[in-house]
C-alpha beads as a LAMMPS data file, in Angstrom:
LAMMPS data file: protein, C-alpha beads

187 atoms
186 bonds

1 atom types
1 bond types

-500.0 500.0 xlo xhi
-500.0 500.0 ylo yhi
-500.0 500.0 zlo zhi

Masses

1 110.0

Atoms # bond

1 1 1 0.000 0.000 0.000
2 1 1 2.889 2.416 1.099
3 1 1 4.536 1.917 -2.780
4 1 1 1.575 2.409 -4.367
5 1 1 0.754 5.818 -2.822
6 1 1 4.406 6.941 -3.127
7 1 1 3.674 6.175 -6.668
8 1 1 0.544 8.135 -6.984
9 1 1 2.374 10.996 -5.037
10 1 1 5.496 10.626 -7.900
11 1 1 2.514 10.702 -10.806
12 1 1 0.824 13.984 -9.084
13 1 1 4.245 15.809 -8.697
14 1 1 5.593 15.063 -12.192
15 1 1 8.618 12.166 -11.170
16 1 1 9.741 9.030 -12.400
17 1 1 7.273 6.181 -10.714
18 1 1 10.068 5.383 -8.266
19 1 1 11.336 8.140 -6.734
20 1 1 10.867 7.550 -3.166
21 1 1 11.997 4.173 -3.096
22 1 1 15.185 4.821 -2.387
23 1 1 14.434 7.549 0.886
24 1 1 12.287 4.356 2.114
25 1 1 14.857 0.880 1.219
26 1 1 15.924 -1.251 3.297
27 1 1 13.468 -0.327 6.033
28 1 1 11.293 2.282 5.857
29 1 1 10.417 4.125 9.445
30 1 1 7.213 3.055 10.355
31 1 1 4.932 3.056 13.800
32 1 1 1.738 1.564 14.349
33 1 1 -0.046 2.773 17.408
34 1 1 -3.341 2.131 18.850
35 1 1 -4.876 5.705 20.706
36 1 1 -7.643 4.621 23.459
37 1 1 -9.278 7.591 25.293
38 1 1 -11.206 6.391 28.282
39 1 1 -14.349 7.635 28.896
40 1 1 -14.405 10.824 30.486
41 1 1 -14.594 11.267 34.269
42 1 1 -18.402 12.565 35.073
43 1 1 -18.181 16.424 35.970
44 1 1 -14.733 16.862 33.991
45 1 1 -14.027 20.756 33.246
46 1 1 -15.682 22.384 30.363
47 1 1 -12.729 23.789 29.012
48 1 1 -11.228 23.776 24.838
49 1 1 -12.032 22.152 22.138
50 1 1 -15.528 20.088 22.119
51 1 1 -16.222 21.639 25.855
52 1 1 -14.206 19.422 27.480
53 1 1 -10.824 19.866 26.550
54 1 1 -8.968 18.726 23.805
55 1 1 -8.130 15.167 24.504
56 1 1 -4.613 14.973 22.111
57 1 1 -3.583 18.839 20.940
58 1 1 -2.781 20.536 18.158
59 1 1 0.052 19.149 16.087
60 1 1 1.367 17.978 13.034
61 1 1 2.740 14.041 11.853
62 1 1 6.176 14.093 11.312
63 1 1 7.665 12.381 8.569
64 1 1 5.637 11.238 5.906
65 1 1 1.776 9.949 5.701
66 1 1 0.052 8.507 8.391
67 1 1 -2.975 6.721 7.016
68 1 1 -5.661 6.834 10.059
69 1 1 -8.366 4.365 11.018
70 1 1 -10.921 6.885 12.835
71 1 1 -13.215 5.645 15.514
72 1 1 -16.337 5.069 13.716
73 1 1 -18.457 6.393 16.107
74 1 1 -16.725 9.993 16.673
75 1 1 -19.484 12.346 15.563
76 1 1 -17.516 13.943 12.633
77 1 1 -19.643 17.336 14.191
78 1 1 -17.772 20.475 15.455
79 1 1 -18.019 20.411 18.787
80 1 1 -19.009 16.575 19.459
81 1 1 -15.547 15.694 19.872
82 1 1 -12.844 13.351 17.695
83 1 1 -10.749 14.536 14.458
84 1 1 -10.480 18.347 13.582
85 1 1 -8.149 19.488 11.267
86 1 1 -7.338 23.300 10.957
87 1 1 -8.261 25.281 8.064
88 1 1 -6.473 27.587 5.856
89 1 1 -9.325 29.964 7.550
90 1 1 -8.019 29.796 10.778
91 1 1 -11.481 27.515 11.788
92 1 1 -11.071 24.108 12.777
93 1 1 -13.223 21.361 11.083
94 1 1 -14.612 18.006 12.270
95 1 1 -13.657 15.423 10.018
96 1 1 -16.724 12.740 9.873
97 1 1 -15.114 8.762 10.089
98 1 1 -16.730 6.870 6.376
99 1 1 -16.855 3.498 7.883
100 1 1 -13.659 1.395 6.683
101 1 1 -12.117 3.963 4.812
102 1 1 -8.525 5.942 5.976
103 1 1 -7.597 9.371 6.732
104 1 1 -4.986 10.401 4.679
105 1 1 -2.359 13.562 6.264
106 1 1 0.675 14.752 4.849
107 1 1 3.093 15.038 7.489
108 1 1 6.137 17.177 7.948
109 1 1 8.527 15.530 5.546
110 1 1 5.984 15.940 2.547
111 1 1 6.031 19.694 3.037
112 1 1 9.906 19.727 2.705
113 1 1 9.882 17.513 0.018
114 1 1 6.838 19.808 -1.497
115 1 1 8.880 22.970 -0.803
116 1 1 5.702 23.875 1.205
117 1 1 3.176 22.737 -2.146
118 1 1 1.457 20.317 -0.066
119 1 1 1.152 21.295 3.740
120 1 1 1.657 19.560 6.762
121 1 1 -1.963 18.765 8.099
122 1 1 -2.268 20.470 11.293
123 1 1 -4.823 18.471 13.228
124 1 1 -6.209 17.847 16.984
125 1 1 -8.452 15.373 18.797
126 1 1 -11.135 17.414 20.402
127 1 1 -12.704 16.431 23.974
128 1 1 -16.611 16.042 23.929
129 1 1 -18.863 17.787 25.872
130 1 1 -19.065 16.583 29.563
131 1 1 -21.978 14.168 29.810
132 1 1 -23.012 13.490 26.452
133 1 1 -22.859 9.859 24.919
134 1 1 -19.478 10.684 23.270
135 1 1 -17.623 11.468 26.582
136 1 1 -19.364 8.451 28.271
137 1 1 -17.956 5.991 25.669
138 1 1 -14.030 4.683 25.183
139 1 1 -12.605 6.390 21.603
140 1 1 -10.189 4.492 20.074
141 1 1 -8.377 5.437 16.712
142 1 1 -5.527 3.797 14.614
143 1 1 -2.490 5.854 13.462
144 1 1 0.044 4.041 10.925
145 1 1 2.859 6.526 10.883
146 1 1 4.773 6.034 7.647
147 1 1 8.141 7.880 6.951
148 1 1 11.758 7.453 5.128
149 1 1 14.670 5.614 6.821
150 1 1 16.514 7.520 9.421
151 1 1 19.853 8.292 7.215
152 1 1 17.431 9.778 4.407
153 1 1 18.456 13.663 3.512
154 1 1 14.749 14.919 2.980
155 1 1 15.206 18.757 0.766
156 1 1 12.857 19.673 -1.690
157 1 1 12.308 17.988 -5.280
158 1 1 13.220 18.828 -8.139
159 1 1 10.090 19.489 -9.300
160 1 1 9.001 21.558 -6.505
161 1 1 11.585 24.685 -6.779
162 1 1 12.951 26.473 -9.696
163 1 1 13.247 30.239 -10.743
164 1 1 11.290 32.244 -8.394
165 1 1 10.440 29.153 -6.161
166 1 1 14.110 28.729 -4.117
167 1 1 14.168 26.411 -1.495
168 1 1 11.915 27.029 1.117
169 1 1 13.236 24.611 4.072
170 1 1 17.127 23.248 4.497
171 1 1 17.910 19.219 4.176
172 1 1 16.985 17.666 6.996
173 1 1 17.952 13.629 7.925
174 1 1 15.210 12.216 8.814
175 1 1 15.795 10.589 11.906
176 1 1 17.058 13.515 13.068
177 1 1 13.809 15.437 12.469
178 1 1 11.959 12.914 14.034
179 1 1 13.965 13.253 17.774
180 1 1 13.566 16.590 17.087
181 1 1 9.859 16.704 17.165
182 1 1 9.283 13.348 19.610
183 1 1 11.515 15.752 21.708
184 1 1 9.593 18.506 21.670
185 1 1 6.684 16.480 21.932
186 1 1 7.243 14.763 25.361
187 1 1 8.310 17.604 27.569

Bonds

1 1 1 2
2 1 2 3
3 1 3 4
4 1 4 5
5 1 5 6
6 1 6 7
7 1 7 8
8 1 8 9
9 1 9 10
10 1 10 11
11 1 11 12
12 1 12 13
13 1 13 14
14 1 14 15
15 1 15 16
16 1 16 17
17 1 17 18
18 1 18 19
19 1 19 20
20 1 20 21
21 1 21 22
22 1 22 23
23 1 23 24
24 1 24 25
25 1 25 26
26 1 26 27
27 1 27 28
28 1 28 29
29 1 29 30
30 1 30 31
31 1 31 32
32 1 32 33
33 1 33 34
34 1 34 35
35 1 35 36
36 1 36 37
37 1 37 38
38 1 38 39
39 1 39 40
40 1 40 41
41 1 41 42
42 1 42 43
43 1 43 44
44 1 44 45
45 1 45 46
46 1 46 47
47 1 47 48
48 1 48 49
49 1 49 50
50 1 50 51
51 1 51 52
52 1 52 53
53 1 53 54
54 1 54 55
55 1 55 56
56 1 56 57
57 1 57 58
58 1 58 59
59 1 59 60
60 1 60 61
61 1 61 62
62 1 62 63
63 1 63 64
64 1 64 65
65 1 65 66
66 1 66 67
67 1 67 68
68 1 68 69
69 1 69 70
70 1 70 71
71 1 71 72
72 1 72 73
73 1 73 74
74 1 74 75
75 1 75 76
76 1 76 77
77 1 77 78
78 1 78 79
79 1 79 80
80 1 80 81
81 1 81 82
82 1 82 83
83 1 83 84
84 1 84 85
85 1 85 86
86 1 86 87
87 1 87 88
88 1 88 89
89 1 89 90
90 1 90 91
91 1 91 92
92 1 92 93
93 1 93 94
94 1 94 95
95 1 95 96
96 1 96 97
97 1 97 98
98 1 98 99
99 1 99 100
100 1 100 101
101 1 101 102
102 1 102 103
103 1 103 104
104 1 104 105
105 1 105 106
106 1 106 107
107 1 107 108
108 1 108 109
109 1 109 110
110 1 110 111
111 1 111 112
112 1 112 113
113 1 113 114
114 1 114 115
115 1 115 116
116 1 116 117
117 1 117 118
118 1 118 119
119 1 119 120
120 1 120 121
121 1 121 122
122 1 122 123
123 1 123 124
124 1 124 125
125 1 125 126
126 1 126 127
127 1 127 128
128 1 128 129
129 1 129 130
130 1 130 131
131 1 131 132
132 1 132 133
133 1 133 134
134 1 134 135
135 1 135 136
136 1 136 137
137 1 137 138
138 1 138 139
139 1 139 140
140 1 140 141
141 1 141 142
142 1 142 143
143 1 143 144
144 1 144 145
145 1 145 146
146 1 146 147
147 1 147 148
148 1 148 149
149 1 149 150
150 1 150 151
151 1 151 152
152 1 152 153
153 1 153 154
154 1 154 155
155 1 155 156
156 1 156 157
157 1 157 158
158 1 158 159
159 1 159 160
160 1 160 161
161 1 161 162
162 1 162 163
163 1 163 164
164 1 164 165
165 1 165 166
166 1 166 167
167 1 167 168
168 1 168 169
169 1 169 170
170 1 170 171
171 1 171 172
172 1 172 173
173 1 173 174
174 1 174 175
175 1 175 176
176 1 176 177
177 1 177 178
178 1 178 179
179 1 179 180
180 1 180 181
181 1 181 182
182 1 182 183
183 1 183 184
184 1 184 185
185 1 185 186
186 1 186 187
């Protein structure tokens, strides 16, 4: 599955088929993790996103896609809690589950590799409202975090800068740029 959407990704930027084969051979960097929210505790602050908190924050993936397996039953409503991705607007929007499909985001090695083309999908998990069904229930969601091995030098494609488009990030190895962020991330 991970080839053929690094193919469709080569097709939709203009490269040869193959092109990020070799950022992902012998082993690509990948993560699998299972995200269980317990029910919320009855009388929990109303406070951010959904009324009663956000339950993971703002943020971005960081490397390359992470295809996501939503809880079916998050409400896909602003407000009612689950997936809510930020708009160019500045508004955040619920993103409704479609029953055995996947999420698709872009993480932060795409935009490097885009030159800032395609963006990083800034996205949160928002709390729901103390005391309705959603904060009564468990919430459980499946991230598969995809990304390059960790020696890769990630810098934008060829096809991506060019006169009057220069370089809009520096290389970055990507294993680097991952301890970077799971650094920042676990303060």
């Amino acid at each position: 599955m991970l080839g053929c959407l690094h193919h469709l990704t080569a097709a939709a930027l203009g490269l040869p088929r193959d092109y990020f084969g070799p950022f992902y051979r012998p082993a690509p960097s990948v993560h699998l993790r299972l995200a269980w929210y317990p029910p919320l505790a009855a009388g929990a602050p109303d406070a951010g996103a959904g009324g009663g908190g956000p339950r993971y924050g703002e943020h971005t993936d960081y490397t390359g896609y992470t295809l996501l397996l939503q809880d079916d039953a998050d409400a896909g409503e602003a407000g009612a809690g689950g997936l809510e991705v930020l708009l160019r607007t500045g508004e955040w929007h619920a993103v409704a589950p479609t029953p055995g499909a996947l999420v698709v985001n872009a993480g932060d090695l795409l935009e490097v590799w885009t030159n800032g083309r395609w963006r990083s999908t800034v996205h949160r998990v928002a709390g729901p409202p103390p005391g309705s069904p959603a904060a009564r229930r468990p919430r459980l969601s499946v991230p598969f975090f995809t990304g390059p091995h960790d020696d890769a030098v990630i810098s934008a494609i060829p096809t991506c800068v060019g006169e009057g488009r220069p370089s809009r990030y520096p290389p970055v190895r990507a294993g680097d740029h991952l301890l970077r962020k799971l650094g920042v991330s676990n303060v």
